[in-house]
C-alpha positions, 0 to 999 in steps of 0.5 A: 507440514506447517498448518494455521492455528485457527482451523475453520472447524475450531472457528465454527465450534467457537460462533456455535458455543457463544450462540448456543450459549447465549454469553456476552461478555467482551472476550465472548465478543472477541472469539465470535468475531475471530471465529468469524474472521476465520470463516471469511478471511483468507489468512486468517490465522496468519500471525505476521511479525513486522519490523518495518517503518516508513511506507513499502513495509507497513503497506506490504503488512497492512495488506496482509492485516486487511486479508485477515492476518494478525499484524504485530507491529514492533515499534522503538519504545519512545519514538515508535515508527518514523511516520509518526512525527510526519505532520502535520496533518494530525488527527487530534487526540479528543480524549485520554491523556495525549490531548495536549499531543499534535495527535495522530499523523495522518501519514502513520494512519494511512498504512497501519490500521488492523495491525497490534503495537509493541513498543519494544527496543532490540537493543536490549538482549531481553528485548532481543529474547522476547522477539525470539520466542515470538518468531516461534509462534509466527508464520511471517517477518517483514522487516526493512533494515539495511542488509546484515544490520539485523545480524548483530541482534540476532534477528536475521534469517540465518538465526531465526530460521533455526528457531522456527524452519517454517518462518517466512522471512521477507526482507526489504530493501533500496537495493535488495541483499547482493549486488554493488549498491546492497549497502546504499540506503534507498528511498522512492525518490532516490530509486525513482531517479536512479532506475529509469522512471524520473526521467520518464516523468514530467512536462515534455520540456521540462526537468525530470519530476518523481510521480505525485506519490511514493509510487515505488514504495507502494508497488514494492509493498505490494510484490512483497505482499504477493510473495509471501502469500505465495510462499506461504502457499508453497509452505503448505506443500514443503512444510519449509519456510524461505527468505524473500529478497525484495529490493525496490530497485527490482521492483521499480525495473519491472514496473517500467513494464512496456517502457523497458520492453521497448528499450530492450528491443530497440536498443535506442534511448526511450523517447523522453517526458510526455506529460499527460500525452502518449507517445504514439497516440494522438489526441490521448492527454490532458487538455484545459476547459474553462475552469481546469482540464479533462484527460481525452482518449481517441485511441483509434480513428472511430473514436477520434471521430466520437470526439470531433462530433462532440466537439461539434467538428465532425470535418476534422476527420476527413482532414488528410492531416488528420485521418489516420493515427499516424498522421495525427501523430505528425501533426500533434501540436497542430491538432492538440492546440485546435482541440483545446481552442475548442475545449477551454470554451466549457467548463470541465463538468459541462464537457463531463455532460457532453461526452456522457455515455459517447463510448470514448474514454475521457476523465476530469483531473481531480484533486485530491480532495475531489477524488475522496468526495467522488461520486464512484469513489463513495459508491465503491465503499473506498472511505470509511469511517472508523472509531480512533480509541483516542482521536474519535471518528476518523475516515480512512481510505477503504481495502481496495479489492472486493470478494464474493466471499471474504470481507476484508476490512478496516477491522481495527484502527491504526494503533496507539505506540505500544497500546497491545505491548501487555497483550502481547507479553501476556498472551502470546510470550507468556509474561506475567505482570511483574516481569512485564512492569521490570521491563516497562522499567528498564526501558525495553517496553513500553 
């Protein structure tokens, strides 16, 4: 049965010997935080080999970095992931030798931290052998190549499985490895159009529009990351590891949740683009207030009633056209536009002080840049502040999900291009330093 290297027993005996011992040198302060880790962090232990780029894999992989895993992104020797030239912004290299650089893309530093680089080229049969006796030492590989493209380096499940049986072996894909469309490259925007949810997306009459983020992206990330946990899981029961398909075209038809029970069911076309607004809820949108617009819910007669008497209407509700939620809904754009005659006389703070403690739900709409200075987003620890070796201090979005027990954490910085390729080499593939300097000269590292 496959078992993680760093038992808590191990962890416990290293914090107790460099307590008892009293020594503080760096590798001393090294252990003591792994044996720390390995207390708190439910996959600690877990070594993770990413060979993914962009945002679905390198989201997938972070998250398993943030739970305690330790994170080997393999990255092309010069260019280093594809999100490293989208900028600007960047974050600007204070220090070192990259000062005359754009510095560090704000896009990269969103879904790399607590990870470990190697710039490494697989194109190479040295390169290809250093990736080998790496899987033998590693639990899990993501990878987010085009199906049958890694086959020709040796890198696929089918070849790795062999060297190591317990691998848990993911697989990202547009499409996923079967199927008419397994060799169509697939980015968000493409799965977005072509699996239902553009045309769900946007203004009631206007064009079909993509969500505001790589939403597609990110929930593949995440069913990814789920998975492997789970395999790993079934790992400790079999000793066997698996390959896991995962295609963002799967994942975006599974998110289209009650949109694609509702097709199912009923056969007929869905009902369009509705904006901020619900279907078969009303009043439940966006409206506008004197300076921007706030998000009302009166999901039922009680709290259509709250928000009249806010509104300083309380007749409203007794309005035959207007008492119940389907006579609402007949009437929608007779009521939304007497709301909003009423709404666009305050600011959007001064309805936030109105509505206060009402019981009905309601939001202002946020930009951005309000959404991190918010004051619930602070009080919930979801920006930090971290150390950039190269950059300085810099803040970071925080590891969503708080534990009673366990502390996920940004731990370690998103990584320089190939800053941990001697660790690795040294560490872990056993290299010593010449053979490590013949390869930083033939180009396969760096």
């Amino acid at each position: 049965m496959a078992t993680s290297r760093t038992s808590l027993g191990l962890a416990r005996h290293l914090k107790s010997r460099i307590r008892l011992n009293g020594l503080n040198c760096s590798l001393c302060r090294g252990l003591a935080t792994a044996a720390a880790d390995s207390l708190t962090l439910p996959l600690a232990g877990i070594r993770v080999l990413d060979m993914t780029r962009v945002l679905a894999g390198p989201y997938c992989t972070q998250i398993l970095g943030d739970l305690g895993a330790e994170v080997i992104k393999i990255e092309h020797p010069i260019r280093g992931d594809d999100t490293r030239a989208w900028g600007p912004p960047y974050a600007k290299h204070i220090r070192g030798d990259k000062q005359d650089s754009p510095g560090e893309s704000a896009y990269f530093l969103s879904v790399n931290r607590n990870k470990k680089s190697v710039g490494l080229s697989f194109a190479s049969p040295s390169g290809v052998s250093i990736l080998h006796k790496l899987v033998k030492d590693c639990d899990v590989l993501v990878e987010n190549y085009l199906p049958d493209a890694l086959q020709k380096y040796q890198m696929d499940y089918s070849t790795l499985s062999k060297i190591n049986p317990s691998l848990i072996y993911a697989s990202i894909t547009g499409y996923g490895q079967t199927g008419p469309y397994r060799k169509r490259a697939g980015y968000d925007v493409m799965v977005e159009a072509e699996m239902g949810l553009m045309h769900i997306t946007g203004a009631r009459d206007g064009p079909p529009v993509k969500v505001g983020v790589a939403v597609t992206d990110l929930t593949t990330g995440l069913y990814t990351s789920n998975s492997i946990m789970a395999a790993l899981l079934g790992r400790m029961r079999t000793g066997k590891g698996q390959h896991i398909d995962v295609a963002l075209s799967d994942c975006q038809v599974a998110t289209l949740a009650n949109m694609a029970s509702s097709a199912l069911i009923s056969g007929q076309p869905d009902s369009g683009r509705w904006g901020t607004a619900h279907p078969s809820i009303v009043p439940y949108k966006g409206f506008k207030t004197a300076d921007g617009d706030i998000l009302l819910g009166g999901g039922n007669d009680r709290l259509f009633g709250v928000l009249c008497d806010k509104l300083g209407k309380p007749g409203w509700p007794k309005d035959e056209r207007f008492n119940t939620n389907s006579a609402r809904v007949k009437n929608r754009e007779t009521l939304e536009a007497m709301i909003e005659s009423e709404t666009t006389k305050k600011t959007t703070a001064e309805w936030l002080q109105v509505l206060d403690e009402s019981g009905m739900p309601y939001a202002a709409v946020n930009d951005i840049q309000g959404t991190m200075n918010h004051e619930h987003v602070l009080a919930r620890d979801m920006v930090k502040e971290i150390e950039h070796p190269t950059c300085g201090p810099m803040k970071l979005v925080n590891t969503p999900v708080k534990y009673s027990y366990s502390e996920p954490s940004i731990r370690t910085p998103p990584p320089l291009l190939g800053q941990h390729t001697e660790e690795i080499l040294r560490d872990i593939v056993n290299m010593d330093e010449s053979e490590i300097k013949d390869l930083k000269a033939e180009g396969v590292v760096a």
